[in-house]
NUVEX-487300 format. One record per atom (N, C-alpha, C): chain; atom name; x, y, z. Coordinates in steps of 0.001 Angstrom, whole numbers, plus 500000, padded with zeros to 6 digits. Layout:
REM residues N
+-------+------+--------+--------+--------+
| chain | name |     px |     py |     pz |
+-------+------+--------+--------+--------+
|     A |   CA |      X |      Y |      Z |
...
+-------+------+--------+--------+--------+
//
This chain:
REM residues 81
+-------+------+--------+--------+--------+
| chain | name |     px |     py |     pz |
+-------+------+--------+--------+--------+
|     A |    N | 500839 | 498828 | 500000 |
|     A |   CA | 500000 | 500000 | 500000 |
|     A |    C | 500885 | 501236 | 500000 |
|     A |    N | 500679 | 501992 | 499088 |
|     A |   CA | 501257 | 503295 | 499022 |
|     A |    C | 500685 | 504798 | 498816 |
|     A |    N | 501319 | 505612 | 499518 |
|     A |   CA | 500024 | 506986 | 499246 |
|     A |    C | 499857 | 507507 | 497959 |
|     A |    N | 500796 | 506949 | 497237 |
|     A |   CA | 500711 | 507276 | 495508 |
|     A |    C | 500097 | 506529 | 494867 |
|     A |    N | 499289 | 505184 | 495544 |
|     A |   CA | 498165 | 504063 | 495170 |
|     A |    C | 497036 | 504899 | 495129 |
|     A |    N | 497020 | 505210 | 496627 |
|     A |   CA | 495921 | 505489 | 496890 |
|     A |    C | 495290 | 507483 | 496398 |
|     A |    N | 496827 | 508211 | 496330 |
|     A |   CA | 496302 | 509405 | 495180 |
|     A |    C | 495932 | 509085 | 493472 |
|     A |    N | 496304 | 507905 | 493095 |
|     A |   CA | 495741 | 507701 | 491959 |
|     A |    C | 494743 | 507410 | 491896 |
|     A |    N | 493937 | 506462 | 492810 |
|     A |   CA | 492577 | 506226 | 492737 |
|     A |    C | 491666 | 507532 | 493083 |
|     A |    N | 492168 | 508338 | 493877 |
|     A |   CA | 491097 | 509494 | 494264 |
|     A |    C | 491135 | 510071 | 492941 |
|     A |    N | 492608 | 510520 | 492014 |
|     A |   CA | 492317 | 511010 | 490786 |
|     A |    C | 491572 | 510842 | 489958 |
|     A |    N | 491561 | 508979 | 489847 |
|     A |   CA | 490663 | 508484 | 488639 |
|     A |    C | 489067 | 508388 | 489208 |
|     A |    N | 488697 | 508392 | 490274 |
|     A |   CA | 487390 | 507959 | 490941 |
|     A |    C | 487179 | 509187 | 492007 |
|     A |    N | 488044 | 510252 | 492158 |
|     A |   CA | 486935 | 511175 | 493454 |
|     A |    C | 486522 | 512546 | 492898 |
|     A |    N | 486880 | 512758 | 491504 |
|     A |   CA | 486418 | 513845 | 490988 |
|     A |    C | 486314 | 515220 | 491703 |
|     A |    N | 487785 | 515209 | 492082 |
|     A |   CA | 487646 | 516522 | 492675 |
|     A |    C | 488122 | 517820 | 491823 |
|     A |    N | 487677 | 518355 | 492360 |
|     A |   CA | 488303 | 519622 | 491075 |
|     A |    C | 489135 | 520721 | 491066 |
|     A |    N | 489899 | 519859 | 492223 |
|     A |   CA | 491772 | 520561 | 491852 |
|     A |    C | 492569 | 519159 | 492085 |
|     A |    N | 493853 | 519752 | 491644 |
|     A |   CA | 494733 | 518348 | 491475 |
|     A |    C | 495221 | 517966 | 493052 |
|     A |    N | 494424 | 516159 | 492956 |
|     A |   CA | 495131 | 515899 | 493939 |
|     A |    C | 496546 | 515487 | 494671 |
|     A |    N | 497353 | 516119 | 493640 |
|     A |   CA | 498682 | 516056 | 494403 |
|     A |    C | 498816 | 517223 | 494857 |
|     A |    N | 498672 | 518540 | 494563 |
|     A |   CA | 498524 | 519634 | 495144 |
|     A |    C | 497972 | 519674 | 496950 |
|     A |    N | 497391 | 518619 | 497104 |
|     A |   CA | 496092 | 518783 | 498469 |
|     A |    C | 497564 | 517733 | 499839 |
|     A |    N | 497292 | 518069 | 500494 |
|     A |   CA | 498027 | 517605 | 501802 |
|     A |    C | 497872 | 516723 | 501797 |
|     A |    N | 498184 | 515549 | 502392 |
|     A |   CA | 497521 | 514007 | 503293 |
|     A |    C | 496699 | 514244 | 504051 |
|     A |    N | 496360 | 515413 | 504879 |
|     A |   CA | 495568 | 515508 | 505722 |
|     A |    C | 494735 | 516703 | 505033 |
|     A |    N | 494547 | 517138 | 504251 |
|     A |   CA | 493296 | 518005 | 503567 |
|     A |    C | 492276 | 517038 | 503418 |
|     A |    N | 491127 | 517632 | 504029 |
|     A |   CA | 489688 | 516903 | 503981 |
|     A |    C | 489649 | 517089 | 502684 |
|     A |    N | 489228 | 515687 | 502295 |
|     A |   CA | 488474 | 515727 | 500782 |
|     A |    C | 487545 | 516208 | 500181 |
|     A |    N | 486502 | 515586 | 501277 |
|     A |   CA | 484829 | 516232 | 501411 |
|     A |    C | 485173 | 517983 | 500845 |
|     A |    N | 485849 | 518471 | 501524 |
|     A |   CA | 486027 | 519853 | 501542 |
|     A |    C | 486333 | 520040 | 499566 |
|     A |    N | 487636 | 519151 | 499540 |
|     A |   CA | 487995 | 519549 | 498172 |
|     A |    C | 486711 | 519479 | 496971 |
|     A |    N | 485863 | 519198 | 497893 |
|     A |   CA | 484672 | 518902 | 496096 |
|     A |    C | 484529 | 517133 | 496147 |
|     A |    N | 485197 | 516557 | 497053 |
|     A |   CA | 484589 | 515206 | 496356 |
|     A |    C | 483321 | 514736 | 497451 |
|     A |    N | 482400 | 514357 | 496183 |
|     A |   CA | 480788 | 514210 | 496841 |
|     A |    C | 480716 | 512073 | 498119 |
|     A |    N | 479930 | 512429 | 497970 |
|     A |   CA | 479459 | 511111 | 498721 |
|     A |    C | 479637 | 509913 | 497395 |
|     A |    N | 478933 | 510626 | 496368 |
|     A |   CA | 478597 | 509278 | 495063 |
|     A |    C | 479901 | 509397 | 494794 |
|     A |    N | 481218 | 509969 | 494886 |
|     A |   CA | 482298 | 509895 | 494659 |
|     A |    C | 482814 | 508970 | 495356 |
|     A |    N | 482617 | 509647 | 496723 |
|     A |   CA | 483455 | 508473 | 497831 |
|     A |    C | 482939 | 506931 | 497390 |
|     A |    N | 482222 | 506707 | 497048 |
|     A |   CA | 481951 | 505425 | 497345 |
|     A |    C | 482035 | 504895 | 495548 |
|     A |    N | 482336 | 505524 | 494600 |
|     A |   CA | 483134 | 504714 | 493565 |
|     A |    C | 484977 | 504704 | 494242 |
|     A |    N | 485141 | 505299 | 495141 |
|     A |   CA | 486971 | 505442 | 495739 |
|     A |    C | 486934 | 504005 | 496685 |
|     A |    N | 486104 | 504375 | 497507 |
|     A |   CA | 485651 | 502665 | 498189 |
|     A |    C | 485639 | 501400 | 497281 |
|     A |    N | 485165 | 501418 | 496404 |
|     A |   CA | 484982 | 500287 | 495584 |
|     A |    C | 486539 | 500297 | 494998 |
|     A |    N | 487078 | 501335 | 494458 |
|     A |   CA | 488217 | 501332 | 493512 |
|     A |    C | 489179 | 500529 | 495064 |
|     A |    N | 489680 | 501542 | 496463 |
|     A |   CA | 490436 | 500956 | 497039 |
|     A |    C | 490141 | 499591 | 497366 |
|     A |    N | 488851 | 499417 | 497469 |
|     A |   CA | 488709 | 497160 | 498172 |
|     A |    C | 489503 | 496847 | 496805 |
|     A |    N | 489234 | 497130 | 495670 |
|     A |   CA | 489881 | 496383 | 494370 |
|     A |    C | 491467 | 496364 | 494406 |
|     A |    N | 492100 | 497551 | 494599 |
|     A |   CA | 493312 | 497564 | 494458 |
|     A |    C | 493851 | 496756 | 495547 |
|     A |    N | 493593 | 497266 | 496597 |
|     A |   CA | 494181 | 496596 | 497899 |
|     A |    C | 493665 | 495353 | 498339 |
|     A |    N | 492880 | 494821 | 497400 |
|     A |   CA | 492147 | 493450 | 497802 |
|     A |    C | 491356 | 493616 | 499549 |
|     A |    N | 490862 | 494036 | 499674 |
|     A |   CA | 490460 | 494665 | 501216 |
|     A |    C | 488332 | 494782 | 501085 |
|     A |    N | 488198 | 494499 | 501627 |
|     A |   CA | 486750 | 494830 | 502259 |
|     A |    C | 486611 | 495476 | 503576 |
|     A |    N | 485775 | 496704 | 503509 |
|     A |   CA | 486264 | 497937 | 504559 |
|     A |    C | 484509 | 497324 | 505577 |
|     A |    N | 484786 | 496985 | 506214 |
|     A |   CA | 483668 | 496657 | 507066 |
|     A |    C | 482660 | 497878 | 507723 |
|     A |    N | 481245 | 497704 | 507915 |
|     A |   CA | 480220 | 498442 | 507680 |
|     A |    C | 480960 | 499356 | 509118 |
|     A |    N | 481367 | 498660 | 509982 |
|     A |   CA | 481906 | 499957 | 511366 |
|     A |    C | 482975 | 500922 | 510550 |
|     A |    N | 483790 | 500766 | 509438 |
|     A |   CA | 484334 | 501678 | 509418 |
|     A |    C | 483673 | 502949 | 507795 |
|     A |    N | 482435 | 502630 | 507714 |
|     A |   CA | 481854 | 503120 | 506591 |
|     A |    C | 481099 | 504244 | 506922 |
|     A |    N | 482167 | 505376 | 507030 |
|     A |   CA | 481834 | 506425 | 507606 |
|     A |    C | 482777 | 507862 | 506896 |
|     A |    N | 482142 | 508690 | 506814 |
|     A |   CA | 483029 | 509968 | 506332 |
|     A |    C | 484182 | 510172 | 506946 |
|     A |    N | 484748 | 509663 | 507999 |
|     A |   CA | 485863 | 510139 | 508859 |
|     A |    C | 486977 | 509245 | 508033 |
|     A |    N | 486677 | 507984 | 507598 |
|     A |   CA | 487748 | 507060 | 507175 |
|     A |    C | 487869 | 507196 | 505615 |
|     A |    N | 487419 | 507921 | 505153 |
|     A |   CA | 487794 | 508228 | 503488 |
|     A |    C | 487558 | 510248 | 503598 |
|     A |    N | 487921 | 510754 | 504840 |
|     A |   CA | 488140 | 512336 | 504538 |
|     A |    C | 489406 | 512776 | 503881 |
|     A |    N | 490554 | 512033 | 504213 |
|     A |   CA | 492113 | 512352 | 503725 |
|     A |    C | 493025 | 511012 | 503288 |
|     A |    N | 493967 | 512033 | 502517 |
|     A |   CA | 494475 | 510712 | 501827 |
|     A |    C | 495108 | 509821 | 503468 |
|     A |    N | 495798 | 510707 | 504422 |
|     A |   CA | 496451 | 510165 | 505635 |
|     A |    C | 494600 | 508590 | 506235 |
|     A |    N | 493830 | 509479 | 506403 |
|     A |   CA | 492758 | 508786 | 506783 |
|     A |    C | 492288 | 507338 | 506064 |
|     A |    N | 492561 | 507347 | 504717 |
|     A |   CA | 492387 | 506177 | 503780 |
|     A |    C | 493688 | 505521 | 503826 |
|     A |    N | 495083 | 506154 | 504010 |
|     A |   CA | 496277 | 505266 | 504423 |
|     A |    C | 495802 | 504182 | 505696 |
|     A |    N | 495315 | 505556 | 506424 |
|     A |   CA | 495331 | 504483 | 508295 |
|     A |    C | 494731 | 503039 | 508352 |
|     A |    N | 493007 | 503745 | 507468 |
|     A |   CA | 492346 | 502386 | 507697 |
|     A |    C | 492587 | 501353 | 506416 |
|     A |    N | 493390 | 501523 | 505684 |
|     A |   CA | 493875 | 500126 | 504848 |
|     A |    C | 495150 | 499712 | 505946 |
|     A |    N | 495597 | 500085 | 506075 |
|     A |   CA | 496773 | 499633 | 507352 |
|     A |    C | 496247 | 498773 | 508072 |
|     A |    N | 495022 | 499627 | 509063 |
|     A |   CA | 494452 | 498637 | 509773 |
|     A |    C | 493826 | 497338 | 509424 |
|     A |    N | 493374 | 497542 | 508085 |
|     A |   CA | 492439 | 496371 | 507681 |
|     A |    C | 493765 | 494996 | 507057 |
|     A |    N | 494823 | 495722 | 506957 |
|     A |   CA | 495845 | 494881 | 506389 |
|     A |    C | 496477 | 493651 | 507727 |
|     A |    N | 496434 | 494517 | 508992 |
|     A |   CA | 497150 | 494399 | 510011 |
|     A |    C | 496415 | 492951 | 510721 |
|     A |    N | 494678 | 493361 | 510138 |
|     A |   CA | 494141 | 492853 | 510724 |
|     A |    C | 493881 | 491598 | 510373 |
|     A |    N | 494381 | 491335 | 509063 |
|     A |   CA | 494172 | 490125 | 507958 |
|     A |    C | 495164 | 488753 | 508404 |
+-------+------+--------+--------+--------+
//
């Protein structure tokens, strides 16, 4: 897992509308423009890449707000495997 995995998928799937390499690890996304129907084609894209299923406790705006936030909980879900 890498944060340059996981900024490519927000590129191709969170439709935000400035570049996300420009945005921090910790810049809220939500904020940058990316919607809900976004987040959840980024959900689908990260279970694919990372082979991962994000369980319904962590299916919440807090765990896909920043790229740091989508690092943590694939970590965790990796850790936990």
């Amino acid at each position: 897992m890498s944060i340059a995995d996981i900024r490519a998928i927000l590129r191709a799937h969170a439709r935000i509308p400035v570049d996300v390499e420009g945005l921090g690890d910790d810049a809220n996304l939500f904020t940058a423009g990316m919607t809900s129907l976004a987040s959840v084609e980024v959900i689908l894209a990260l279970e694919e890449k990372f082979g991962i299923e994000f369980p319904d406790q962590m299916m919440h705006r807090k765990t896909f707000s920043s790229v740091s936030a989508i690092a943590a909980a694939i970590a965790n879900l990796k850790a936990a495997a």
